[in-house]
DSSP file (Angstrom, degrees, kcal/mol; ACC not computed):
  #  RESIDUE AA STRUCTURE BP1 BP2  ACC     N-H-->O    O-->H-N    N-H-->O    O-->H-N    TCO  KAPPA ALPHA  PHI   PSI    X-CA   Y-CA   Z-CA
    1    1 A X              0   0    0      0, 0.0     2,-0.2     0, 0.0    55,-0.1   0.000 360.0 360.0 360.0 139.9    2.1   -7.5   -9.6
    2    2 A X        -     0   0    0     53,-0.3     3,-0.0     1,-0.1    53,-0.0  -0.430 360.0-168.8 -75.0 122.0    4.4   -9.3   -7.0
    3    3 A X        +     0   0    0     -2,-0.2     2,-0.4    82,-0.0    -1,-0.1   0.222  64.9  71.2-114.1  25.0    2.2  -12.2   -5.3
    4    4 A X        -     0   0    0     78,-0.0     2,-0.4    79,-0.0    75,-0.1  -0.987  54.5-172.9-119.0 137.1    5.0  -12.9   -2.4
    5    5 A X        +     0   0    0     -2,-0.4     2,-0.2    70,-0.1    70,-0.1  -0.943  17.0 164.6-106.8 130.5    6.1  -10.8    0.7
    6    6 A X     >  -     0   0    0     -2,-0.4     4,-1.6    72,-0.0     5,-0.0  -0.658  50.9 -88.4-131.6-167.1    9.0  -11.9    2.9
    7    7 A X  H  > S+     0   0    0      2,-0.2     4,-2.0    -2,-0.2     5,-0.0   0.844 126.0  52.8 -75.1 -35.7   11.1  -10.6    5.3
    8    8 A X  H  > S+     0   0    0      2,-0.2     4,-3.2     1,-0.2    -1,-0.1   0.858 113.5  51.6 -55.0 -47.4   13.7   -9.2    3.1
    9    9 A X  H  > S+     0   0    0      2,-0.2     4,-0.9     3,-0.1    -2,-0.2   0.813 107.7  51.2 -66.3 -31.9   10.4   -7.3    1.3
   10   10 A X  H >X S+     0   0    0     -4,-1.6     4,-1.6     2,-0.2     3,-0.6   0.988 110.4  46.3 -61.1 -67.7    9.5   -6.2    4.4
   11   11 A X  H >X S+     0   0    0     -4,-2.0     4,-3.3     2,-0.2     3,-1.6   0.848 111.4  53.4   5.6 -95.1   13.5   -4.7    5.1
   12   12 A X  H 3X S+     0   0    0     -4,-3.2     4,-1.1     1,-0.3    -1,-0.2   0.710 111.6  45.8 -45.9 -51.4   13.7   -2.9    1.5
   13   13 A X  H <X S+     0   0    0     -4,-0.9     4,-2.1    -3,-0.6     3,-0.4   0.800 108.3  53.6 -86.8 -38.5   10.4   -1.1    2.3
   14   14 A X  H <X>S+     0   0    0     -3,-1.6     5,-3.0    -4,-1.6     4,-1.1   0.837 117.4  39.2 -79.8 -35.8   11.3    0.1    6.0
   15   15 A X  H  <5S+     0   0    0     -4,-3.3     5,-0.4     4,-0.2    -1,-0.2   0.887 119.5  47.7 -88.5  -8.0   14.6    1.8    4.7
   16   16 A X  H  <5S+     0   0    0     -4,-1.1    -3,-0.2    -3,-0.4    -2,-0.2   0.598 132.1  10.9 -79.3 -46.9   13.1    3.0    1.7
   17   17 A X  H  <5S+     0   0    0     -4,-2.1    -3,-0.2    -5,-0.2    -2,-0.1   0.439 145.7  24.3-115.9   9.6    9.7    4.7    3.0
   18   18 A X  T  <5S-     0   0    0     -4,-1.1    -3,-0.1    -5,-0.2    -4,-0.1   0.570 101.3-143.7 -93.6 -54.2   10.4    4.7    6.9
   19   19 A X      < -     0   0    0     -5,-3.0     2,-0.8    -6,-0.1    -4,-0.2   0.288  24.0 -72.0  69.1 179.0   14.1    4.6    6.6
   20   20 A X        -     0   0    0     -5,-0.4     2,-0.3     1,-0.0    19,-0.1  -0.655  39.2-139.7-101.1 125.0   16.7    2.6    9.1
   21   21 A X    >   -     0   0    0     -2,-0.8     3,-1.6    17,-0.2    -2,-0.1  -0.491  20.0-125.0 -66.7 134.8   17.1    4.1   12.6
   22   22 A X  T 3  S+     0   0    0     -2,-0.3    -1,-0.1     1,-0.3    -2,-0.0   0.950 108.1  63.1 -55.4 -51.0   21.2    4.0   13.7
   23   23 A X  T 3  S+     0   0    0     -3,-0.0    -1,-0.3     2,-0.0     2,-0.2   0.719  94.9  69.4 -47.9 -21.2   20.4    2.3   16.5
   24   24 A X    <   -     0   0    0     -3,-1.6     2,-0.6    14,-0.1    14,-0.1  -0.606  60.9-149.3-119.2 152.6   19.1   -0.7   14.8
   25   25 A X    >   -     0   0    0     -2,-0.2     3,-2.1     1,-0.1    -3,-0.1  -0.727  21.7-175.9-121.0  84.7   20.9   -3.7   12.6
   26   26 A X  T 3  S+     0   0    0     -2,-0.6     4,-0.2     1,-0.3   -15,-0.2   0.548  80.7  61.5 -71.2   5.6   17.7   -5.0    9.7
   27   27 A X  T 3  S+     0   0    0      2,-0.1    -1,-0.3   -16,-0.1     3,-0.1   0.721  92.2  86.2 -95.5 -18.8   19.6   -7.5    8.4
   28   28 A X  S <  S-     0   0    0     -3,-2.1     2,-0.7     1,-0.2    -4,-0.0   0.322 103.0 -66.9 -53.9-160.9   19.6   -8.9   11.4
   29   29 A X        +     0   0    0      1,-0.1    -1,-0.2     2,-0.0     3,-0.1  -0.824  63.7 154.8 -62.5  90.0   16.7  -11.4   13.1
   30   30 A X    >   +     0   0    0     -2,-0.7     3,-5.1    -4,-0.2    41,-0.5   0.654  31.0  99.8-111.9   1.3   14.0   -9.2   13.3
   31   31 A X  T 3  S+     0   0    0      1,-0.3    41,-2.0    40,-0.2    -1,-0.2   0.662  88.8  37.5  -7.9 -72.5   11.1  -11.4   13.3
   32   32 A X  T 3  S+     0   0    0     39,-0.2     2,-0.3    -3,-0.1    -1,-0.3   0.360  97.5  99.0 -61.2 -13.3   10.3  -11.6   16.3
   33   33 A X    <   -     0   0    0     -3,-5.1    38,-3.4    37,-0.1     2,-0.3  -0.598  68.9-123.5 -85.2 145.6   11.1   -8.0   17.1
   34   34 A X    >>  -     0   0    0     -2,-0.3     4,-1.8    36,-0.3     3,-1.0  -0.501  18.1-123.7 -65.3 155.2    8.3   -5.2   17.3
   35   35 A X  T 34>S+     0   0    0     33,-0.4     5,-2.7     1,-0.3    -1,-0.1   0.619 114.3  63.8 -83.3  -7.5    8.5   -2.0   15.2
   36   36 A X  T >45S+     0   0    0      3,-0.2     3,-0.8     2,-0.1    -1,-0.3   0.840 105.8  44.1 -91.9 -14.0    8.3    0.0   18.3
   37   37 A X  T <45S+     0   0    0     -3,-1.0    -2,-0.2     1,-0.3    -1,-0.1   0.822 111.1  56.9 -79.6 -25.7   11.9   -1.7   19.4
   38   38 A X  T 3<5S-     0   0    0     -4,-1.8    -1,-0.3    -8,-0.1   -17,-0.2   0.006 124.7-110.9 -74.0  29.8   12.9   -1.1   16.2
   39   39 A X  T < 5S+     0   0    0     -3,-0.8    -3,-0.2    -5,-0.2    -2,-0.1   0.459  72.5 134.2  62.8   6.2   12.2    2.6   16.5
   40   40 A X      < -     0   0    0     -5,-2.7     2,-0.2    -6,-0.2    -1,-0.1  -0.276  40.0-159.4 -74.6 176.6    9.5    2.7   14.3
   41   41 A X     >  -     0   0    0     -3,-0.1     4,-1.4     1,-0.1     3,-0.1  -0.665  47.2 -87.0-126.3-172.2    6.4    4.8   15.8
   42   42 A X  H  > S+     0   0    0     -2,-0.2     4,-2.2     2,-0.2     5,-0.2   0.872 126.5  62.6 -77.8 -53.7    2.6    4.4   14.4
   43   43 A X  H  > S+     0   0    0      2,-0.2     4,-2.4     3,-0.1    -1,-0.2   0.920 104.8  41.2   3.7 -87.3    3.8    7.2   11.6
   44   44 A X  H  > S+     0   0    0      2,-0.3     4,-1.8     1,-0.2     3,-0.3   0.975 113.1  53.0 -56.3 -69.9    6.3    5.3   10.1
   45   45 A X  H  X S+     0   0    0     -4,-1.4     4,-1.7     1,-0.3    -1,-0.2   0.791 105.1  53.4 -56.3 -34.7    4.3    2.1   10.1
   46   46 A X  H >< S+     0   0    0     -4,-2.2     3,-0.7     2,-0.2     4,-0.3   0.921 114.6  48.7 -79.2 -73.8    0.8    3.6    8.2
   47   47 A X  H >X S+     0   0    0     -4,-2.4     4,-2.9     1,-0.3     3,-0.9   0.636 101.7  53.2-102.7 -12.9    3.4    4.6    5.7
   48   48 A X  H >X S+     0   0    0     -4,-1.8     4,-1.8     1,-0.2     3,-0.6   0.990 109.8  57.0 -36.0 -81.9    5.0    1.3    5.6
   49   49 A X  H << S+     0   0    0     -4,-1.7    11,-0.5    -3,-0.7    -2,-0.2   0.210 108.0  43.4  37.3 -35.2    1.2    0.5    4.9
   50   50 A X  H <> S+     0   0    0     -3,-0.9     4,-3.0    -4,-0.3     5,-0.2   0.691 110.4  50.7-119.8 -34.1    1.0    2.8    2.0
   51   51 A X  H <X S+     0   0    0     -4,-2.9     4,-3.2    -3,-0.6     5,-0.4   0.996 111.3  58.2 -62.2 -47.4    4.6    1.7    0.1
   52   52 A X  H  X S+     0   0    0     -4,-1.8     4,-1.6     1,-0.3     6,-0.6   0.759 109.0  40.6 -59.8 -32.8    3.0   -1.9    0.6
   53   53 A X  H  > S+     0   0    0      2,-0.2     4,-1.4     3,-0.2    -1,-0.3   0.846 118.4  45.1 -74.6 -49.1    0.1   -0.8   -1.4
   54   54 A X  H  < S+     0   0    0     -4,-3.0    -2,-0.2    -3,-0.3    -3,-0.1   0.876 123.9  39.0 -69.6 -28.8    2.1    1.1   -3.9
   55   55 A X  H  < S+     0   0    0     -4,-3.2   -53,-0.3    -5,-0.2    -2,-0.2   0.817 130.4  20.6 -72.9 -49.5    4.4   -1.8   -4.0
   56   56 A X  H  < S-     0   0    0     -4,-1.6    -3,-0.2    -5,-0.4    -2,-0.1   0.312  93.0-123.2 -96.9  -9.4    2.3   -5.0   -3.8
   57   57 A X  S  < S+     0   0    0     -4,-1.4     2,-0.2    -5,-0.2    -4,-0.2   0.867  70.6 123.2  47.2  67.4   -0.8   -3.6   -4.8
   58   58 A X        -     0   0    0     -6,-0.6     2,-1.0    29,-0.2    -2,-0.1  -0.858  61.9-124.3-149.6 125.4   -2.8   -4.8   -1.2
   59   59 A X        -     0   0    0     27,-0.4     2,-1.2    -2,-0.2    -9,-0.1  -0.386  24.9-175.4 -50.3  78.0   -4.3   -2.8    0.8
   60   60 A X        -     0   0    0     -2,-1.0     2,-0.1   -11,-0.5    -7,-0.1  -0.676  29.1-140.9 -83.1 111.2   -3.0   -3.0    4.6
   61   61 A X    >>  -     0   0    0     -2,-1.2     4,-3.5     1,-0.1     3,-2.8  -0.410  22.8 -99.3 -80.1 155.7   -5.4   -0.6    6.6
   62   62 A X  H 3> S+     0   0    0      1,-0.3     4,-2.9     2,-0.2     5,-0.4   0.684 115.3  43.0  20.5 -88.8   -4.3    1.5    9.2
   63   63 A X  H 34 S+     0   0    0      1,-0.2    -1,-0.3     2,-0.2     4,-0.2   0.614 109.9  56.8 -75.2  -6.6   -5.3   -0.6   12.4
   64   64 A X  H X> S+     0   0    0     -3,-2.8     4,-2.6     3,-0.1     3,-0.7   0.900 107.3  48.0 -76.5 -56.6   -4.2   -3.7   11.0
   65   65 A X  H 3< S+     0   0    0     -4,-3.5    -2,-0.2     1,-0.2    -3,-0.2   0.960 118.8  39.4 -69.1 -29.2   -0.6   -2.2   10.5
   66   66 A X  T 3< S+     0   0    0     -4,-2.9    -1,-0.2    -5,-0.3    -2,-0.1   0.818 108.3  57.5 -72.7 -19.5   -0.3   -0.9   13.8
   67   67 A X  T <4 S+     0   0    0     -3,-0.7     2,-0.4    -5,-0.4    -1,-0.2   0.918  80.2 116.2 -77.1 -47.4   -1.8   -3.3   15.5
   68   68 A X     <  -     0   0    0     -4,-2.6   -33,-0.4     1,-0.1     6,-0.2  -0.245  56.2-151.6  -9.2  78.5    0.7   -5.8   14.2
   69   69 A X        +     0   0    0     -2,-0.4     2,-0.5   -35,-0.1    -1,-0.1   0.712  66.8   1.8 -62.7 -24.6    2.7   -7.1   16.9
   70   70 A X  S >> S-     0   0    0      1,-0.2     4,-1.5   -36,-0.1     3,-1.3  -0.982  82.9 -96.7-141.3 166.7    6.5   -8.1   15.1
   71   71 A X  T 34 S+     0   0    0    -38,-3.4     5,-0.2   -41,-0.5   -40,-0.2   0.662 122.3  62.1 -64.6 -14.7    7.5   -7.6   12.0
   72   72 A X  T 34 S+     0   0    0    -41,-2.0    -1,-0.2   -42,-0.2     3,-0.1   0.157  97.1  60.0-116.3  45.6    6.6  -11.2   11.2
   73   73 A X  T <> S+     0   0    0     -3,-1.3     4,-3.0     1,-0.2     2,-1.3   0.735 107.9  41.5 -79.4 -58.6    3.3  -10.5   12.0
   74   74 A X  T  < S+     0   0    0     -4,-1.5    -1,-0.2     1,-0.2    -2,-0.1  -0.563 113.8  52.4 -87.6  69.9    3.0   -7.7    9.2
   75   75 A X  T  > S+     0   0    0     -2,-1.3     4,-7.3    -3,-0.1     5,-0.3  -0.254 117.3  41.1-119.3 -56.5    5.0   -9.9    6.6
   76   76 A X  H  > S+     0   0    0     -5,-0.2     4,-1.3     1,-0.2    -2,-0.2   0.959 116.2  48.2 -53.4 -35.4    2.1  -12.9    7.6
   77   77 A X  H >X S+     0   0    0     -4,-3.0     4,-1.1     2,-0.2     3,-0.5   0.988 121.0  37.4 -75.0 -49.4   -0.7  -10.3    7.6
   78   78 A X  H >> S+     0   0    0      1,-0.2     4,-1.6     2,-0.2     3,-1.0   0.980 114.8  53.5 -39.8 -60.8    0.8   -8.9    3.9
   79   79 A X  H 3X S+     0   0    0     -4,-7.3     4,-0.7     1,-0.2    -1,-0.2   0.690 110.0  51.7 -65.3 -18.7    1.6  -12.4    2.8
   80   80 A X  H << S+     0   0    0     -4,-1.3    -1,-0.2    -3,-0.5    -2,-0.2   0.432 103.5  53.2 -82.7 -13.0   -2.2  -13.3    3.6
   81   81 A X  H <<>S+     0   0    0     -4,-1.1     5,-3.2    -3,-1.0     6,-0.6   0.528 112.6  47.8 -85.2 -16.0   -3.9  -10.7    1.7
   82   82 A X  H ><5S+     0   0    0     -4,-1.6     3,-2.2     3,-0.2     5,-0.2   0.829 106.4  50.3 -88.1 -50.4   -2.0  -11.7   -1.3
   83   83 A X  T 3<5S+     0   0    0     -4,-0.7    -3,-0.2    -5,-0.4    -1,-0.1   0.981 111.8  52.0 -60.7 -24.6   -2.4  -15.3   -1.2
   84   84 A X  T 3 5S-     0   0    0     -4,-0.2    -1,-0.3     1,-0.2    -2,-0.1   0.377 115.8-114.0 -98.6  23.5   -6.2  -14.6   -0.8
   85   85 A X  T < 5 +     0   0    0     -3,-2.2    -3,-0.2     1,-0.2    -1,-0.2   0.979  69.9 137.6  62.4  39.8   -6.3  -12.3   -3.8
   86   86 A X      < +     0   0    0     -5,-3.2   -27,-0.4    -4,-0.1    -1,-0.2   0.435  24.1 136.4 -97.5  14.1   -7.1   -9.1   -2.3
   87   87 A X        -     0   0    0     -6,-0.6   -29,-0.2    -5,-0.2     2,-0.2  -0.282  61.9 -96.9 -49.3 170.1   -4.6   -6.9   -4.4
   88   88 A X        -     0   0    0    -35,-0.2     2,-0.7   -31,-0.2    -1,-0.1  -0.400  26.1-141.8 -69.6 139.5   -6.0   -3.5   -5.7
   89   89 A X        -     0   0    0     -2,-0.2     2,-0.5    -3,-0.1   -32,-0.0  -0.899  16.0-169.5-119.0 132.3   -7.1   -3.4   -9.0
   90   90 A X        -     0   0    0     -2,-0.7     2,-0.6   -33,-0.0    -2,-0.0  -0.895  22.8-130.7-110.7 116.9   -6.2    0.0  -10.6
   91   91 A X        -     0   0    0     -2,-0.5     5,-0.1     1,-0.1     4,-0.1  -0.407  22.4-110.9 -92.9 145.4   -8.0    0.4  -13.9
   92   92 A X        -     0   0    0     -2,-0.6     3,-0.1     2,-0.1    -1,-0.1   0.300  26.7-100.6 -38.3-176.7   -6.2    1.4  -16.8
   93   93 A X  S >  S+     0   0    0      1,-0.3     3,-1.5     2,-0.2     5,-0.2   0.931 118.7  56.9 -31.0 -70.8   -6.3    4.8  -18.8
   94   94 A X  T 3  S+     0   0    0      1,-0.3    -1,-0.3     3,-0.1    -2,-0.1   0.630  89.6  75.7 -72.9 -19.3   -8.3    3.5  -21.2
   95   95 A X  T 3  S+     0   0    0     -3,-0.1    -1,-0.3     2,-0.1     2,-0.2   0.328  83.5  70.0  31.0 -61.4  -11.2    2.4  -19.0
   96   96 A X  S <  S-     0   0    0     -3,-1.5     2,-0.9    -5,-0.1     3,-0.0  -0.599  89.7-117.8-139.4 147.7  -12.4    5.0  -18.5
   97   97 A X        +     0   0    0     -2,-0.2    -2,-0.1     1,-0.1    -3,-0.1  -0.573  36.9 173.5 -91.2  95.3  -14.3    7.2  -21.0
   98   98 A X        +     0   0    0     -2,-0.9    -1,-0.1    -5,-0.2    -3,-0.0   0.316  23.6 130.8-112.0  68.7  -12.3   10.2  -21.2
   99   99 A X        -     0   0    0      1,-0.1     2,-0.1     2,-0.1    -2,-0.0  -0.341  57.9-109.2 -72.7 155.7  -13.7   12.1  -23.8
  100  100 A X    >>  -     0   0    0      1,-0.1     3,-1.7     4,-0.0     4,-0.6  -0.549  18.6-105.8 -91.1 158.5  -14.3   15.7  -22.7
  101  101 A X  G >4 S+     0   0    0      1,-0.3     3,-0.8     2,-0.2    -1,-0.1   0.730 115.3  48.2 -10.5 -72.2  -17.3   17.7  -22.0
  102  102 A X  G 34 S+     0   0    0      1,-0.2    -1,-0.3     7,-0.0     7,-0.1   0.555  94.8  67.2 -70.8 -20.7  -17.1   19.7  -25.2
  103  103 A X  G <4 S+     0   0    0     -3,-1.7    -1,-0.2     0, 0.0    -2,-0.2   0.893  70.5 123.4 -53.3 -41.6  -16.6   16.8  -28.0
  104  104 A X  S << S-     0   0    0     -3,-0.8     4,-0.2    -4,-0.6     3,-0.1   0.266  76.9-111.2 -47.5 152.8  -20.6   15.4  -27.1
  105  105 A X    >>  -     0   0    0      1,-0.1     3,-1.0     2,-0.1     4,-0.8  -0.117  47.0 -79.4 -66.6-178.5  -22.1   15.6  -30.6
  106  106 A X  T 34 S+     0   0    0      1,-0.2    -1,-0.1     2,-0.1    -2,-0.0  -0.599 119.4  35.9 -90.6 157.3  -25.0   18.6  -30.7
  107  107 A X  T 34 S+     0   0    0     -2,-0.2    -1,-0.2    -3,-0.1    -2,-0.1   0.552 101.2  75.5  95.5  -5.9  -28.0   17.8  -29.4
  108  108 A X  T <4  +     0   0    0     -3,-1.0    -2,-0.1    -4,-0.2     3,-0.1   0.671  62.4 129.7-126.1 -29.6  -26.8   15.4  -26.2
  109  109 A X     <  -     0   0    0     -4,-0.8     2,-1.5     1,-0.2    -7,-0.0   0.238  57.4-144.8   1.0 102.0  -25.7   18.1  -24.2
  110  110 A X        +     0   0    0      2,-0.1     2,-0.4     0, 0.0    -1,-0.2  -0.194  65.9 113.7 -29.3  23.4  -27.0   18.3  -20.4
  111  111 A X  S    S-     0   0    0     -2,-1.5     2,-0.3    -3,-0.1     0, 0.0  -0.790  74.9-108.9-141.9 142.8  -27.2   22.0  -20.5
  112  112 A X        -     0   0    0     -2,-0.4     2,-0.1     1,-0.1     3,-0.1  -0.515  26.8-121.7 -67.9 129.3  -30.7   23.4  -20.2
  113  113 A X        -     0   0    0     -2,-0.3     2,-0.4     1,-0.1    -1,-0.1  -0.456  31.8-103.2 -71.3 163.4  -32.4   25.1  -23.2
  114  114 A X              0   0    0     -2,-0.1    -1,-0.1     1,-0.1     0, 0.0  -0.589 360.0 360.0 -66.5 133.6  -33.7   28.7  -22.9
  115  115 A X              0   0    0     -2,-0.4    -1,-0.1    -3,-0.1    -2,-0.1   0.453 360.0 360.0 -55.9 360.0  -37.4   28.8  -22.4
């Protein structure tokens, strides 16, 4: 899992789950800019929010991404959930027990006897 965010990571994720508005230049200096001058709406931004989770495996909620005043607000707020080690943990496969229902040996069944 990727333990840095930047501006460039920020970029790649707005044309890739937002996408890039015509009006707007993202290679440019947007640092300073808000996502609503960049055309984004509260929409766009929760799903900014959700590639960053699939992507970085950290959890931005909701009101935090919207609430975010520039884009290098959400880069700091990203780049601060990572350094402090808040990534997701998704546990593997194997984990998890999944033997089915029907393998349990006889005799451990849940299932109620007849009276």
């Amino acid at each position: 899992m990727t333990t840095t965010f930047d501006m460039d990571d920020l970029r790649s994720l707005l044309r890739s789950c937002a996408g890039e508005p015509e009006s707007v230049d993202l290679d440019s200096d947007i640092a300073t800019t808000t996502f609503e001058e960049l055309g984004y709406d509260s929409i766009a931004i929760i799903e900014l929010a959700a590639c960053v989770k699939q992507n970085f495996g950290v959890a931005v909620s909701d009101t935090a991404a919207v609430n975010t005043n520039t884009s290098q607000d959400f880069v700091d707020h990203v780049r601060g959930l990572l350094t402090h080690g808040n990534t997701i943990h998704r546990p593997r496969r194997a984990d998890h027990d999944m033997t089915p229902a029907s393998a349990e040996p006889a005799g451990k069944s849940d299932s109620i006897a007849p009276a």
